[in-house]
C-alpha positions in Angstrom: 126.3 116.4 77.4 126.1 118.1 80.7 126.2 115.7 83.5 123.6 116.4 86.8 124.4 116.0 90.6 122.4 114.5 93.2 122.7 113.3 96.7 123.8 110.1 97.6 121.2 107.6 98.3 121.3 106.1 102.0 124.1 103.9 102.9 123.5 100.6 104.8 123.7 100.6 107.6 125.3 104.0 108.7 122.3 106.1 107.5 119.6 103.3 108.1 120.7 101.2 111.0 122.0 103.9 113.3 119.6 104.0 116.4 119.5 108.2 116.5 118.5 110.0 119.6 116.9 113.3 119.6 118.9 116.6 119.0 119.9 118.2 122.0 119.2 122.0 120.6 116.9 123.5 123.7 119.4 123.4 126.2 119.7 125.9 128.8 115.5 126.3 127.9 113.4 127.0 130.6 112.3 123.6 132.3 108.4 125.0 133.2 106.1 125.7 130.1 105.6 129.6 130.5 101.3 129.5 130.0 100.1 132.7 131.6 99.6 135.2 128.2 100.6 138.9 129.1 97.9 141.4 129.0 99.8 143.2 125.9 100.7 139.3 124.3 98.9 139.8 121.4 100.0 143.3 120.4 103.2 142.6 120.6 103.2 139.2 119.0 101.8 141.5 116.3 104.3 144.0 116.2 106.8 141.4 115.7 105.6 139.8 113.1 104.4 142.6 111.1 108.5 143.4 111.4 109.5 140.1 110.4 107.2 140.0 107.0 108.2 144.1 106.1 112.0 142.6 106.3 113.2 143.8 109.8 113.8 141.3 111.6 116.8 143.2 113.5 113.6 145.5 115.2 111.3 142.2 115.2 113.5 139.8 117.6 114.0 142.0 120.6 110.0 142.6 120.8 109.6 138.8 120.1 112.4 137.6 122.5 111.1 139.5 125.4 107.7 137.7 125.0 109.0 134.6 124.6 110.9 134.8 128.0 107.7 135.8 129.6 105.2 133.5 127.5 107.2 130.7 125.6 103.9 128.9 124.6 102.4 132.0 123.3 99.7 131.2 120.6 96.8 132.0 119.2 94.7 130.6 116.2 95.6 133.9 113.5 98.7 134.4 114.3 100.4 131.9 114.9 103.2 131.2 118.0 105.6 133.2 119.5 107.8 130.4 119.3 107.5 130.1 115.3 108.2 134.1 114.8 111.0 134.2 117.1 112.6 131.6 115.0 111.7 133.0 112.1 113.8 136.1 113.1 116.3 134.7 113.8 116.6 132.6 110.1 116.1 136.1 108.7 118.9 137.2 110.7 121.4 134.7 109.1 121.2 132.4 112.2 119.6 129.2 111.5 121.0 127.6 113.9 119.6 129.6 117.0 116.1 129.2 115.1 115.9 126.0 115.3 117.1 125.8 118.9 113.9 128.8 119.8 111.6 126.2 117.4 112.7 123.1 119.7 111.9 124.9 122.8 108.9 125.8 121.6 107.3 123.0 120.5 108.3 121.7 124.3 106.2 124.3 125.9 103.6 124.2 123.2 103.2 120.5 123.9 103.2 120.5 127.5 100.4 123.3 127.4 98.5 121.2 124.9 98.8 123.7 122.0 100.0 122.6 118.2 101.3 125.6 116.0 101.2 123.6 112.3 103.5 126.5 111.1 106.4 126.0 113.8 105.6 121.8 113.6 106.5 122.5 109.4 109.4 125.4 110.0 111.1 122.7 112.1 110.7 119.4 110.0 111.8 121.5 107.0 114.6 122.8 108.8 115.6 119.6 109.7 115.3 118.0 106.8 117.2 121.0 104.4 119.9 121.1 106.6 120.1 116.8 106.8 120.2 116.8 110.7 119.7 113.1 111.0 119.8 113.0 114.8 116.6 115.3 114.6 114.9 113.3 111.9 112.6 110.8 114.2 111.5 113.9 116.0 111.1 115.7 112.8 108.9 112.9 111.1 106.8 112.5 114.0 105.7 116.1 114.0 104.6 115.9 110.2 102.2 113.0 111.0 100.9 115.1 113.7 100.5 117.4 111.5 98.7 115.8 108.7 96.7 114.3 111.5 95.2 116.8 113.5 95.3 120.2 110.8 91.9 118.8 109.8 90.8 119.9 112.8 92.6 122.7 114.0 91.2 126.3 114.1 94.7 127.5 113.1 94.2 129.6 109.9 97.2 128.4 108.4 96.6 125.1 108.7 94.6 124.4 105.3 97.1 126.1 103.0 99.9 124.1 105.0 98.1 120.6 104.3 97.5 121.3 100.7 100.9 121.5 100.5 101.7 118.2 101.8 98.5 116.7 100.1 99.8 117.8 96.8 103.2 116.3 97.3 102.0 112.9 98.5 99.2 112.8 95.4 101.4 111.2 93.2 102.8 108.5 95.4 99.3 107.5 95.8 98.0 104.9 93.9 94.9 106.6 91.3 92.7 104.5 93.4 92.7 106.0 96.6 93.4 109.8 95.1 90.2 111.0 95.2 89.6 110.1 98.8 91.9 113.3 99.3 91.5 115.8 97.0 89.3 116.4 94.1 90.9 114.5 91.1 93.7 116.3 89.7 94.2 114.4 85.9 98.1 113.9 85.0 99.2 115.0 81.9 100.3 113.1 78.4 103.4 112.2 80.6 101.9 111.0 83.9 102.6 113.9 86.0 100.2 115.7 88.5 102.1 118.6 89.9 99.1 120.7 90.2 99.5 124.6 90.3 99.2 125.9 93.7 95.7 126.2 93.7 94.6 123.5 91.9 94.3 121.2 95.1 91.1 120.8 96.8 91.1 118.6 99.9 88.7 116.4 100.4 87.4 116.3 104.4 89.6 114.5 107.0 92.3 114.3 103.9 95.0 114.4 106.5 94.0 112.1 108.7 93.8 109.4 105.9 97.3 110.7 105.0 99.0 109.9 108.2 96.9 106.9 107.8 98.1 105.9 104.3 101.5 107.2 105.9 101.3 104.4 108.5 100.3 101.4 106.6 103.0 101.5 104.3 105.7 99.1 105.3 108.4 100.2 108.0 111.8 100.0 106.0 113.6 99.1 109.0 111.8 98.2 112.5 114.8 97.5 114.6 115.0 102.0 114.6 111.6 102.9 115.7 111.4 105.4 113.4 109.6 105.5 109.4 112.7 105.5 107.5 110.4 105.8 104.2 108.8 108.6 105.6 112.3 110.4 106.5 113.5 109.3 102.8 110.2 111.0 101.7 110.9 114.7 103.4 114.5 114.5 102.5 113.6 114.4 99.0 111.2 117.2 99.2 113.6 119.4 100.3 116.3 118.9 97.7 113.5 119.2 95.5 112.2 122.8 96.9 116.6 123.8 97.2 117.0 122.6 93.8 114.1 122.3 91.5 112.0 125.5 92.8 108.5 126.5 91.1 106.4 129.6 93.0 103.6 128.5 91.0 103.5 124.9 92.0 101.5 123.6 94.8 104.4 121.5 96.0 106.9 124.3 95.5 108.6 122.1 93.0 108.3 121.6 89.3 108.0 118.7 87.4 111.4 117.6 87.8 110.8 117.5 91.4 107.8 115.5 91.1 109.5 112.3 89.9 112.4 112.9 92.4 110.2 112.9 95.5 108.5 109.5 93.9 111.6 107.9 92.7 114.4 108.9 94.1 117.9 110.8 92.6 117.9 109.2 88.9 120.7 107.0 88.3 121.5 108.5 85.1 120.6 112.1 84.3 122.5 114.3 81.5 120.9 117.4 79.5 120.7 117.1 75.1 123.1 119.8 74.1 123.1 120.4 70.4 126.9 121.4 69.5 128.2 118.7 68.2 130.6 119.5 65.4 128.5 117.2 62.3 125.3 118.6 63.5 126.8 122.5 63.4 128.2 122.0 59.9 124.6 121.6 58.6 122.3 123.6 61.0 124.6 127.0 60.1 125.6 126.3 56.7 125.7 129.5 54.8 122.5 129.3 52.4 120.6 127.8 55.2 117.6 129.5 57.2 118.8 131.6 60.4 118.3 129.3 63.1 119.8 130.1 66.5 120.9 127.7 69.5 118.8 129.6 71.7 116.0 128.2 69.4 116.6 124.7 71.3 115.4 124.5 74.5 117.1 124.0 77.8 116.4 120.3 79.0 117.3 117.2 81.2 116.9 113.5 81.1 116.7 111.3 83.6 116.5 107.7 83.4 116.2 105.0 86.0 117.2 101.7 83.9 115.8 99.6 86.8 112.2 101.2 87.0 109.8 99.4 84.7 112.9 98.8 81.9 112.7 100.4 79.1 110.4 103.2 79.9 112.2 104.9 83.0 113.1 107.7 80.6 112.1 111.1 81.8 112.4 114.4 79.7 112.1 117.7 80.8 111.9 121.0 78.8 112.7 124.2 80.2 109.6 126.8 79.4 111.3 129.6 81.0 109.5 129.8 83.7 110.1 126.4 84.9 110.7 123.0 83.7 108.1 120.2 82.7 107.6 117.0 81.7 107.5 116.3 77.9 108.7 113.9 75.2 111.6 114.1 72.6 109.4 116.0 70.4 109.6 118.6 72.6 113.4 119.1 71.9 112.9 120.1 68.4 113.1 123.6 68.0 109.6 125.5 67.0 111.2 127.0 63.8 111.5 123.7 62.7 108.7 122.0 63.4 106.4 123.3 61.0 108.7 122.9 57.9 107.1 121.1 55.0 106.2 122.1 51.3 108.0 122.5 47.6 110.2 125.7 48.7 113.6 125.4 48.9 113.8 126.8 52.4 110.8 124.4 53.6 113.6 121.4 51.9 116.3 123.0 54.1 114.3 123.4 57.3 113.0 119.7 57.0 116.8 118.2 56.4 117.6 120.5 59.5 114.8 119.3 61.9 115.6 115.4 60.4 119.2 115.7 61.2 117.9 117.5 65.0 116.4 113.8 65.8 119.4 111.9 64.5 121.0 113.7 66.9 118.9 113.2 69.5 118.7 109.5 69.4 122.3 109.6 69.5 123.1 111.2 72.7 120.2 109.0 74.4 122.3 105.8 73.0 125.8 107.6 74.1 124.6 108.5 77.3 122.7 105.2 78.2 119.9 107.7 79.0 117.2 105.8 77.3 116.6 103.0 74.4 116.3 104.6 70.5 114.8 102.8 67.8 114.0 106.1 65.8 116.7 107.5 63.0 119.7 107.4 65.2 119.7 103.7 65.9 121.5 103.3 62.3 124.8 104.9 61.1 124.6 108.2 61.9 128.0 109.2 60.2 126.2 108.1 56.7 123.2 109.8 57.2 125.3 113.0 58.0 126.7 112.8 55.1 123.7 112.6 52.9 122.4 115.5 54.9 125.1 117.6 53.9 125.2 116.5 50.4 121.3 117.5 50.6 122.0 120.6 51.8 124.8 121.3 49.2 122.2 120.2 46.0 119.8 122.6 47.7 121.8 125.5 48.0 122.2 125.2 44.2 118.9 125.1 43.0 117.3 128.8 41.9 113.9 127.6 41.8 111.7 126.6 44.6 109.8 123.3 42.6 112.9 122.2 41.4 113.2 120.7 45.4 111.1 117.6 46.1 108.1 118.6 48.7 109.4 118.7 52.1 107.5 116.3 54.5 106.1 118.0 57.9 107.4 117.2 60.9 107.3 112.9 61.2 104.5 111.8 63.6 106.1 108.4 64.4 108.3 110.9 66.6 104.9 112.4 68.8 103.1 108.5 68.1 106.3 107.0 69.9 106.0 109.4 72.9 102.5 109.1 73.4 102.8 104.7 73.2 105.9 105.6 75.6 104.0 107.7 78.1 101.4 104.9 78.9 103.5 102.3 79.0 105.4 104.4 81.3 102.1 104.8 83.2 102.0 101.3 83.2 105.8 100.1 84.2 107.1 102.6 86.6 105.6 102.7 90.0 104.2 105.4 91.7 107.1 105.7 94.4 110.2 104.0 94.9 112.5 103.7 98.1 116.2 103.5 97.8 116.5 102.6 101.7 117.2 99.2 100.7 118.5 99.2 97.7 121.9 97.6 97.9 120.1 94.6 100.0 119.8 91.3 98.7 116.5 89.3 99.1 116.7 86.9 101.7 114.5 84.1 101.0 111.9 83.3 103.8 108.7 81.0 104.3 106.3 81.6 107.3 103.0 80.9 108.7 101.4 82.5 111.7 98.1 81.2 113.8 96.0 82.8 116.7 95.2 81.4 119.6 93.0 82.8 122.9 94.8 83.1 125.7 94.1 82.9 129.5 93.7 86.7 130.0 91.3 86.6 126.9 93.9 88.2 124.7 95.0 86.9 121.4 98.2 85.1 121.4 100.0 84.9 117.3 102.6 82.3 117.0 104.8 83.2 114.1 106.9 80.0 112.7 109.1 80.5 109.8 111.8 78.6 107.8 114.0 78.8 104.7 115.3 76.9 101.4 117.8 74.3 102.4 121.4 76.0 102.1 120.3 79.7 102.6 123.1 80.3 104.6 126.1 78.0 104.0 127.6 81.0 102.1 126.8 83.6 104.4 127.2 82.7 107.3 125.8 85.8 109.4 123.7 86.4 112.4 120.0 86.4 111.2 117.9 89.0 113.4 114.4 88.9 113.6 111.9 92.2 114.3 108.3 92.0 114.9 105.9 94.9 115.2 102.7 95.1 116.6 100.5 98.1 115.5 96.7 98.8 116.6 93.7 99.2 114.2 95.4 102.9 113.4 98.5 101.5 112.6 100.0 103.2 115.5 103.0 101.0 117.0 102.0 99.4 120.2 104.3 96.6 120.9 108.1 95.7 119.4 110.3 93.0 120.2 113.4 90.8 118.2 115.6 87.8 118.7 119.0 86.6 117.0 119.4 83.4 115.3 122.6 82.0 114.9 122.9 80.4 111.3 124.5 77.0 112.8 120.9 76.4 114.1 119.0 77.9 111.2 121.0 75.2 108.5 120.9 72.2 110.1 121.2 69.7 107.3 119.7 67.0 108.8 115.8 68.5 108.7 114.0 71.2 107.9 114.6 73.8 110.8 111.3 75.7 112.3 112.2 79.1 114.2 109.2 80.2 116.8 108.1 83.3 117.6 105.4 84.4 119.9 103.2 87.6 120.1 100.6 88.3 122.6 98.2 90.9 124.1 96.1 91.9 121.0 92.6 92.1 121.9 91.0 94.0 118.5 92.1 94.7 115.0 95.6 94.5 114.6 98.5 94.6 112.0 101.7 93.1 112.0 104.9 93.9 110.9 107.8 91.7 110.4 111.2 91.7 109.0 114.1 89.4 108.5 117.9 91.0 108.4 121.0 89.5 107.7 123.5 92.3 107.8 125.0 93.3 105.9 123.3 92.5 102.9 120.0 90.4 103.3 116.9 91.7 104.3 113.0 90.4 104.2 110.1 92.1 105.2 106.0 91.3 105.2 103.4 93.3 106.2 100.1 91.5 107.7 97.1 94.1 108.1 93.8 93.8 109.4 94.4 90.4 111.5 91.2 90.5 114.4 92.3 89.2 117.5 90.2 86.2 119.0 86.6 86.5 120.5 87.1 86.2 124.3 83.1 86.3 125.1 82.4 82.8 126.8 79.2 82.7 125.1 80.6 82.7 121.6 82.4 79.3 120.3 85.6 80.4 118.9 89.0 78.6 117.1 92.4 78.7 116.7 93.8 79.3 112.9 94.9 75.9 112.0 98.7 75.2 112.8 100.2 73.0 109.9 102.8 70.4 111.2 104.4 67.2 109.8 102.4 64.2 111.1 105.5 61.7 112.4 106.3 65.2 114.6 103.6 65.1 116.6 103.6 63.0 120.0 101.1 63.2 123.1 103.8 63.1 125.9 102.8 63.8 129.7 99.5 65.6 128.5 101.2 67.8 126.1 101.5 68.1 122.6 104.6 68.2 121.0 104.7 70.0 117.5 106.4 70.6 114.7 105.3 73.2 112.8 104.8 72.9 108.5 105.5 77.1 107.3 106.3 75.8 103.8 103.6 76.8 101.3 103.7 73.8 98.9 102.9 70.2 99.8 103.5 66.7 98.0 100.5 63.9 97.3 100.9 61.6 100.4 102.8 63.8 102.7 101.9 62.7 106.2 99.9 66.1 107.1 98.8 67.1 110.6 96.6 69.6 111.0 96.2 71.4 115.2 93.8 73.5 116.3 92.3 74.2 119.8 88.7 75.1 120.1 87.3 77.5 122.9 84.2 78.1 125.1 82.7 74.6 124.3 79.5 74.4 126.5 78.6 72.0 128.8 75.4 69.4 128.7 73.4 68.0 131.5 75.7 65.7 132.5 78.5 67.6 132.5 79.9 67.0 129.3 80.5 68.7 126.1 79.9 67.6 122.8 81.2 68.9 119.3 81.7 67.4 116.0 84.9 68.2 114.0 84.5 67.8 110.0 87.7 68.3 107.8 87.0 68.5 104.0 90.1 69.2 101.3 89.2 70.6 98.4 91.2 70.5 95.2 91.8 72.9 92.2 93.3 71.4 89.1 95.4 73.1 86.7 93.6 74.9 84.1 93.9 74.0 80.4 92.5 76.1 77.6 89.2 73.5 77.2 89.0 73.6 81.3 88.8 76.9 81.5 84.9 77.2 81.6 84.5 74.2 83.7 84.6 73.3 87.7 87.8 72.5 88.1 87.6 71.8 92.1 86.9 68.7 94.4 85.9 68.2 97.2 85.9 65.4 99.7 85.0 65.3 103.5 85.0 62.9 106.9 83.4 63.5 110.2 84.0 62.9 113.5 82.2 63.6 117.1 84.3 64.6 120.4 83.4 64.4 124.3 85.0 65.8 126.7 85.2 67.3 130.2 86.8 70.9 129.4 85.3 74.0 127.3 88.8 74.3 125.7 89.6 71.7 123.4 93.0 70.6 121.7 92.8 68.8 118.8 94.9 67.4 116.0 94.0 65.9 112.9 95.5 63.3 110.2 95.3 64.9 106.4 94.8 62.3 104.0 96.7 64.0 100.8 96.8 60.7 98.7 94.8 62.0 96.7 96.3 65.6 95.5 99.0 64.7 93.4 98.4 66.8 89.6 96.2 69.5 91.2 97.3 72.9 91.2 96.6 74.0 95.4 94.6 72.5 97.8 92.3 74.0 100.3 91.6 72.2 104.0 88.3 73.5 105.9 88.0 72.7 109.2 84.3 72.8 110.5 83.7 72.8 114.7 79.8 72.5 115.4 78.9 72.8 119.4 76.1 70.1 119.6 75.4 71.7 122.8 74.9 75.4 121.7 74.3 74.6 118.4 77.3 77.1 117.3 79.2 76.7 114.4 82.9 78.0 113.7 86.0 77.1 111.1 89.3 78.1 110.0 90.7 77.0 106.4 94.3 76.8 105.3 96.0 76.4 101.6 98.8 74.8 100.2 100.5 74.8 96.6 101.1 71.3 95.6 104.3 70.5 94.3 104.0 67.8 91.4 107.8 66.9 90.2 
């Protein structure tokens, strides 16, 4: 059993935590973007890069270096950038390390002439990336979602080929939902894997946009950096996968091997079936057997990631010679032997062969922990290699071919169990998987946020949160706090934190409400927050598509509704004095409070306004088998009309939850009617209810 190598997964919180500034690599580069394009420019940006792809790049750089000097941003739509050939050069040249400091300059001048080169944006991010710079890697990630981003539009003949690429890698991360809304369905094999041939891929319009936008909705692993660790995690892997699992044919530059690492991540265990064990030998080359060779079994490897959708994490891949892909354990037997079957006496010997082949194989998967066999080699092996080679022997003495008992073809339950394991595969393992965080342990957290409008008109989000009771007697460690703002294209617009001792956060003696307050949203939003208690805790939530409150004056609008404990609320010196409920289950009879503030109220002829406020809970029951066709909700509801003297109203309400106990959740509606404007508006909240 051959064991594989692969790189270490992020530690915590060196590779994570470590606030990384940009690489320094352009200095001594000219401080002014050089604009102006010689006369001669494009001839001689040709002549260097017709040297650069015949395989001189000692007679390319000097032509490309002195045009640089003179026109750093250099570009044009064919040909690409002076900047990206230069470097290009150099790399040729055996000095990677001067390319990348030529690319970094530039995409400086490029930038600050309003230019994008997509193939100097990827020769940097894969440089980066290949050669694990990590202080580059913000810079570097931030370029490829430029890149997915604006290719769809770019002029730049490169451009196309250069997304496929990246569509093609991203494809299977994706779930088969949202596929097609980048390239035309490409169908996965009988193993689950895309990996398309290189041009296979056909986008769909604006597919990069939606990438960077898919990109940007996905959770931030760590929002303390500013950076997309998942997105780093993500180009990392690709480029061990092009280094190490290379396939010229592939659209992603990777075979099929590569396909699962970019999704999943370096496999926990990995080993490759070798067949030259000693018991096995003695029967495969015994001396009246059929020739069979070891170069008849195939080169493989197995990878298995005992935590992804247990049992079925098992992946096997056969080497075709020209690359390797995904396939079953069927795929391990050699050809010779899998057509063996009839009354000759060779047929007898080839079948005992190819039945001893899977003992062998379910062995090493249950030696090497590298998947779960129920098949032949789940018994006692050492038995049934014995009776193999006592078959072998009896065979070897018989002259005539019928006096052997008809040799049985090749056993389907083998090719039956990896189909049923394929699409329960499908099923289990998850399109992608992040190891950012995998030696964190959950940290348990409740929360509950409401919007309210502002003076300024902008949406104000109060965030209040909590935990079980004794969360952190054992661990006792500063608890810090990140929240991220991001507008309707899931760009970041705001950030901001706090630390929380974890004397404050455990106080015995009640339940203890944290507060934390966002403002200056004023259309679709999204937020992002996350909960760390280094150096093993973490919690993270991601709350899309929140819409901020309607400021128009003419429009009756409300808060969300703001649950709090009913002896915690007191009207003292005109204000209210809360205490905030985050918990998601209730109990029948718990003395609920429910606050809201209303806005834009309109006034009456005398100077008054007028507005009823009607609360109605509603109850769902727990199901039984002869409910399940029924209603199984009920509803009851009390009204009450308000005056006042202001268009903003604060309000808080008494919940009567006497009646709740043995339902399954319970849904409050509160209804605001404007009996002046006749305008209507109401918020709901739900609670589990805990019956014990």
């Amino acid at each position: 059993m051959t064991p594989a190598v692969f790189p270490d997964s992020p530690s915590w919180p060196g590779a994570v935590l470590a606030l990384l500034v940009g690489l320094g690599l352009a200095a001594g580069a000219p401080a002014q973007p050089h604009t102006a394009a010689p006369p001669d420019g494009l001839e001689r940006l040709q002549q260097g890069l017709a040297a650069v792809e015949a395989g001189h790049p000692d007679a390319a750089r000097p032509v490309l270096e002195a045009l640089f000097d003179e026109a750093a941003a250099f570009y044009t739509p064919d040909l690409g950038s002076v900047a990206y050939w230069l470097g290009r050069a150099h790399a040729d040249l055996g000095a990677p390390d001067q390319a990348l400091r030529v690319w970094e300059a530039g995409l400086d001048h490029l930038d600050a002439a309003g230019r994008f080169d997509p193939r100097l944006a990827e020769a940097y991010f894969e440089r980066v990336f290949s050669d694990s710079l990590e202080a580059a890697y913000g810079r570097a990630a931030d370029l490829y979602l430029r890149l997915l981003e604006t290719a769809d539009t770019l002029a730049d003949t490169a451009a196309r080929p250069i997304l496929r690429r990246h569509i093609a890698r991203i494809l299977p991360l994706v779930p088969e939902s949202e596929r097609r809304t980048l390239g035309r369905p490409v169908a996965p094999n009988g193993f689950g894997i895309l990996n398309p041939d290189r041009d296979a891929v056909d986008l769909r319009p604006g597919a990069g946009a939606r990438a960077a936008l898919w990109w940007r909705r996905r959770p931030d692993p760590v929002l303390a950096t500013g950076r997309h660790e998942r997105i780093e995690e993500h180009l990392s892997r690709v480029a061990y996968a092009r280094a190490h699992f290379p396939c010229a044919a592939c659209a992603t530059g990777y075979d099929d091997r590569g396909e699962i690492f970019v999704r999943l991540g370096p496999p926990p265990r990995a080993a490759s079936i070798t067949f030259d064990d000693s018991r096995l030998l003695d029967i495969l080359l015994h001396p009246n057997a059929p020739h069979i060779s070891r170069r008849d079994f195939p080169k493989n490897a197995v990878w298995y990631y005992p935590d992804l959708g247990h049992p079925y994490g098992r992946f096997v891949f056969i080497d075709n010679g020209e690359r390797y892909q995904a396939g079953g354990l069927f795929d391990l037997i050699p050809l010779s032997l899998r057509t063996a079957g009839g009354f000759s006496r060779r047929s007898a010997m080839l079948a005992t062969m190819r039945d001893m082949v899977i003992v062998h194989i379910y062995e090493e998967l249950q030696r090497t922990h590298t998947g779960i066999g129920d098949g032949p080699g789940s018994g006692s092996a050492q038995e049934i290699y014995q009776e193999a080679r006592l078959r072998m022997a009896e065979l070897a003495t018989q002259e005539s071919a019928y006096e052997a008992a008809p040799a049985s073809p090749v056993p389907t339950e083998i090719q039956q169990e990896d189909r049923l394991y394929a699409v329960e595969q499908r099923l289990r393992v998850p399109e992608q998987h992040t190891n950012v965080f995998e030696e964190m342990e959950d940290l348990p957290v409740f929360f509950r946020l409401a919007r309210f409008l502002d003076a300024d008109r902008t949406t104000r989000t109060e965030l209040f949160w909590t935990h079980p009771a004794g969360t952190f007697e054992d661990a006792p460690y500063l608890v810090d706090f990140y929240a991220a703002q991001l507008d309707r294209r899931f760009e970041r617009r705001a950030m901001d934190g706090r630390s929380y001792p974890p004397a404050r956060l455990d106080d015995p003696q009640s339940m203890s409400v944290s507060t934390f307050t966002l403002r200056g949203d004023t259309a679709t939003y999204h937020l992002r927050l996350q909960w760390l208690q280094r150096p093993r805790r973490e919690r993270s939530y991601s709350i899309d598509s929140l819409q901020a409150l309607n400021p128009d004056p003419a429009v009756l609008e409300m808060s969300d509704l703001l649950p709090a404990l009913m002896p915690e609320i007191a009207q003292t010196g005109g204000g209210i004095r809360l205490t905030p409920y985050p918990l998601p289950r209730i109990r029948a009879g718990m003395p609920l409070a429910l606050y809201f503030e209303i806005y834009h109220l309109r006034f009456g002829p005398d100077d008054q306004t007028r507005y009823a406020v009607e609360v109605a809970v509603e109850r769902r029951d727990a199901g039984t088998l002869q409910q399940l066709y029924r209603d199984r909700t009920r509803r009851t509801a009390a009204r009450t009309d308000v005056e006042g003297t202001t268009s903003t109203a604060r309000e808080y309400i008494a919940v009567d939850l006497s009646d709740v106990h043995g339902a399954e959740s319970v849904t409050v509606t509160v209804r605001v009617t404007d009996e002046v404007s006749g305008q209507e508006v109401e918020r709901s909240v739900q609670f589990d209810v805990f019956n014990r």
